[in-house]
LUMDOMI-856031 format. One record per residue (C-alpha): x, y, z negated; residue in one letter. Coordinates in steps of 0.1 Angstrom, whole numbers, plus 5000, padded with zeros to 4 digits. Layout:
xx: X | yy: Y | zz: Z | residu: A;
...
***
This chain:
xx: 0802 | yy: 2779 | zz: 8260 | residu: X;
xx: 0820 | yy: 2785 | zz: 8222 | residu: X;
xx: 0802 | yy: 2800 | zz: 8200 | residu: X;
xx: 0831 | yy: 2816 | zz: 8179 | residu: X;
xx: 0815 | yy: 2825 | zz: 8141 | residu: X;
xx: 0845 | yy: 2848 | zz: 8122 | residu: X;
xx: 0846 | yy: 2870 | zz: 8095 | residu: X;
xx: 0879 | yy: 2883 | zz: 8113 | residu: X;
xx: 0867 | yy: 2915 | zz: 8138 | residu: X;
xx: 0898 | yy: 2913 | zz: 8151 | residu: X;
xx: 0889 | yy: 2874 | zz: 8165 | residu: X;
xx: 0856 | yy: 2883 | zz: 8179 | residu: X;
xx: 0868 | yy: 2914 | zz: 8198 | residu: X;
xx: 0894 | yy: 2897 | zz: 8212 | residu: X;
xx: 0876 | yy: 2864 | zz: 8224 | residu: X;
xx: 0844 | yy: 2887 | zz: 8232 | residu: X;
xx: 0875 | yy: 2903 | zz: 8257 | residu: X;
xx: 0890 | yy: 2874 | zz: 8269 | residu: X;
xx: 0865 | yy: 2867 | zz: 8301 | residu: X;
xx: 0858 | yy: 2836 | zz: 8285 | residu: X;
xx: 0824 | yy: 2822 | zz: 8280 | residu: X;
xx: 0822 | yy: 2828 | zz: 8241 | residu: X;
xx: 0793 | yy: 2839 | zz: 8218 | residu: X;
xx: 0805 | yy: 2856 | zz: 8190 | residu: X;
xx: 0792 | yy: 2863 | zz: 8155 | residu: X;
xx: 0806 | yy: 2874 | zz: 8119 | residu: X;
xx: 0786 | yy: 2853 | zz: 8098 | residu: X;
xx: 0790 | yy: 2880 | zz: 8070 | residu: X;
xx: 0766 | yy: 2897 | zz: 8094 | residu: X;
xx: 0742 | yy: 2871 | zz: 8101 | residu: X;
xx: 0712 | yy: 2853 | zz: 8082 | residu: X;
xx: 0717 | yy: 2815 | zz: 8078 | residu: X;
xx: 0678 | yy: 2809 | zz: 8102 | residu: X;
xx: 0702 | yy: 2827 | zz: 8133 | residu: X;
xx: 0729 | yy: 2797 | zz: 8132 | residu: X;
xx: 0708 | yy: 2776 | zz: 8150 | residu: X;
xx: 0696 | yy: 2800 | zz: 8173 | residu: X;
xx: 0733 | yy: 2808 | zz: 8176 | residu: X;
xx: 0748 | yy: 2775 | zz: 8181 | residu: X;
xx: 0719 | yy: 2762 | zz: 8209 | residu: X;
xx: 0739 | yy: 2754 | zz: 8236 | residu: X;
xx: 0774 | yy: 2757 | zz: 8226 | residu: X;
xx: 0797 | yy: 2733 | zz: 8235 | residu: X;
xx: 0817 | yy: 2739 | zz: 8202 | residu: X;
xx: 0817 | yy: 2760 | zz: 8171 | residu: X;
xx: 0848 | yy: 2772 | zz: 8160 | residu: X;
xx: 0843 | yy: 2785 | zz: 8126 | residu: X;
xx: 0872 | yy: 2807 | zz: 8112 | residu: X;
xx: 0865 | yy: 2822 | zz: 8073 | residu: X;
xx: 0894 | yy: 2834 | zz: 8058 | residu: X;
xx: 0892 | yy: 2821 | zz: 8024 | residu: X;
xx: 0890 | yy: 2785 | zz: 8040 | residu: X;
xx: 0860 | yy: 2764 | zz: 8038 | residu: X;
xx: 0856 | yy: 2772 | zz: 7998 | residu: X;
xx: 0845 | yy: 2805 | zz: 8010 | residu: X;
xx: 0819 | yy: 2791 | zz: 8033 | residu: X;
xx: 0800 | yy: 2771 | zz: 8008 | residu: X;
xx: 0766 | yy: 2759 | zz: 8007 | residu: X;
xx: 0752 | yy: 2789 | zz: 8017 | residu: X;
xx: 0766 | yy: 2781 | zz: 8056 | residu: X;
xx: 0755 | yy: 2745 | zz: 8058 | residu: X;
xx: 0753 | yy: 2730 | zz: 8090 | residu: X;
xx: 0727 | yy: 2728 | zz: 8110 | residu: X;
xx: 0710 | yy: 2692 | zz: 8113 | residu: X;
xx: 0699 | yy: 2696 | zz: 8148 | residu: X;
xx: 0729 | yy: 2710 | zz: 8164 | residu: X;
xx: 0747 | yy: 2685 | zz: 8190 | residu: X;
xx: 0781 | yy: 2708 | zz: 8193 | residu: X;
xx: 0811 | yy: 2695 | zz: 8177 | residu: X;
xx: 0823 | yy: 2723 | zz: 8145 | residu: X;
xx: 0855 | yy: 2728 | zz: 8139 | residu: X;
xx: 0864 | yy: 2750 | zz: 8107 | residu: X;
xx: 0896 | yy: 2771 | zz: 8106 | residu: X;
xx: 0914 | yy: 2788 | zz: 8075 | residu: X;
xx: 0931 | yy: 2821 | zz: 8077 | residu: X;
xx: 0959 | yy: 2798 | zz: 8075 | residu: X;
xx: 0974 | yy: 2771 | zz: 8107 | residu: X;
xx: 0959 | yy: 2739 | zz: 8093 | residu: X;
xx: 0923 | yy: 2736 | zz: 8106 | residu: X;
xx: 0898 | yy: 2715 | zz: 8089 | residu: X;
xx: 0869 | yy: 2696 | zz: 8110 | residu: X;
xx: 0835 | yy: 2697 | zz: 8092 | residu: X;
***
């Protein structure tokens, strides 16, 4: 499973849609104690912020006891593993 974390509605509604096995969250929307909830049994975190990872901060960290590989994407096409 993905766990897909976007502040683009356009990216959630279209991977909720796909028939793929995603979970999807804006993380605009979300309190920082539901990431780990979130991420329990994903196989990878894709992380798209537009803004880039500046704009996710220190307020996002990651979560210590997750085992799924992050990957972080900016609005742009160069991706940025964290």
């Amino acid at each position: 499973m993905i766990l897909l974390l976007s502040t683009s509605d356009t990216d959630l509604i279209t991977a909720s849609a796909s028939g793929a096995e995603y979970r999807v969250a804006n993380p605009a929307r979300i309190l920082v104690d539901d990431l780990a909830g979130l991420a329990d049994g994903a196989d990878l975190v894709v992380i798209r912020i537009l803004g880039g990872v500046r704009a996710w901060g220190t307020v996002w960290p990651r979560p210590s006891r997750s085992t799924s590989r992050w990957w972080c994407c900016r609005g742009s096409s160069s991706p940025t593993l964290i």
